[in-house]
N, C-alpha and C positions, 0 to 999 in steps of 0.2 A: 108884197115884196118880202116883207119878215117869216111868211108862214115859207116861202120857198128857201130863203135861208136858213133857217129853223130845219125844212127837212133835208138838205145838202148837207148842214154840220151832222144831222143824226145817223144819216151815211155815211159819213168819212169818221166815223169815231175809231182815234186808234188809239194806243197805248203809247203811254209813255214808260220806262222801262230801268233799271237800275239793274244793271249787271256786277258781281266782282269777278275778277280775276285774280285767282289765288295759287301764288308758290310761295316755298316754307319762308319763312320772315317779311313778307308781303304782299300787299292787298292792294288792288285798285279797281276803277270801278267806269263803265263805260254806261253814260244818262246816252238815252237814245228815244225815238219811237217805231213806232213798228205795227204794220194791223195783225203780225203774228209774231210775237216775238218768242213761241217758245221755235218757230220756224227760223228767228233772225239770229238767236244764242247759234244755230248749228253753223249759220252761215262763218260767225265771229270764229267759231269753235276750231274751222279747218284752217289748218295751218297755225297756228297758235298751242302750245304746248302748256300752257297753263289750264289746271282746272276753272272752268266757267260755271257761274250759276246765277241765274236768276233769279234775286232776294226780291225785289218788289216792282208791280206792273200797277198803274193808273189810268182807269178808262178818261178820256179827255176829247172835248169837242175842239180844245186850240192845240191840239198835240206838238206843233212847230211851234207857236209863240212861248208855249211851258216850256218846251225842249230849252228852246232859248235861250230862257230866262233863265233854268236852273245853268246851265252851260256858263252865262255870263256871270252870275251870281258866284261862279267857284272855277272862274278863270284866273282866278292867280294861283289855283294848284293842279292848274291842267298838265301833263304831261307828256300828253301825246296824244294830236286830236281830238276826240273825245274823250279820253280818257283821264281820271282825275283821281287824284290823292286826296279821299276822307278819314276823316276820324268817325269816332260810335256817334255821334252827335249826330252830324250832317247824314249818316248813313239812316240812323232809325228814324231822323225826322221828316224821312226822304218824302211820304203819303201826307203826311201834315201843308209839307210846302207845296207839292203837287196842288192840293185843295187849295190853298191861300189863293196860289198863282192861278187854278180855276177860278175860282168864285170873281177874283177881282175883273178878268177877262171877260166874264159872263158880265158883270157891270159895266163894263166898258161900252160888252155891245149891244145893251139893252136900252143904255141911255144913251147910244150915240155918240160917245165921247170920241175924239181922236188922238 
């Protein structure tokens, strides 16, 4: 039963993704996932007048539970659906948390935990 989920999560590996959105005196930033996101920035792209870009992407087997997590983690500077107001902190340490939020997930489901 492990080895069938083991190769369903290596199927479904997508990205988790940090977009900003930039005009002149500010920045914000849509945490998303995506199994293509340089396909999903064009989707965000139309109809949106702001320059988009894609600063950082995270391969991930819980794509949804990180998505989540980082979502809920920096829900008090949500803005606008997913969109959220960072500082340099939260932005560079975007891949660090990505990993934390992986590895702890990956113990969760390894031992079973609920």
């Amino acid at each position: 039963m492990k080895i069938i989920y083991i190769i369903y999560k290596i199927k479904n590996i997508m990205y988790i993704y940090l977009i900003e959105s930039y005009e002149v005196g500010s920045k914000k930033y849509k945490i998303g996932y995506s199994k293509h996101p340089n396909i999903r920035i064009k989707q965000h792209d139309t109809g949106n007048p702001n320059q988009l870009t894609i600063l950082y992407t995270f391969k991930s087997k819980h794509n949804r539970k990180v998505e989540s997590a980082l979502q809920n983690l920096y829900s008090h500077k949500c803005i606008k659906n997913e969109w959220f107001v960072l500082d340099y902190l939260e932005v560079s340490g975007f891949i660090d948390l990505c990993n934390k939020i992986e590895r702890n997930l990956d113990f969760i489901v390894e031992n079973r935990i609920n």
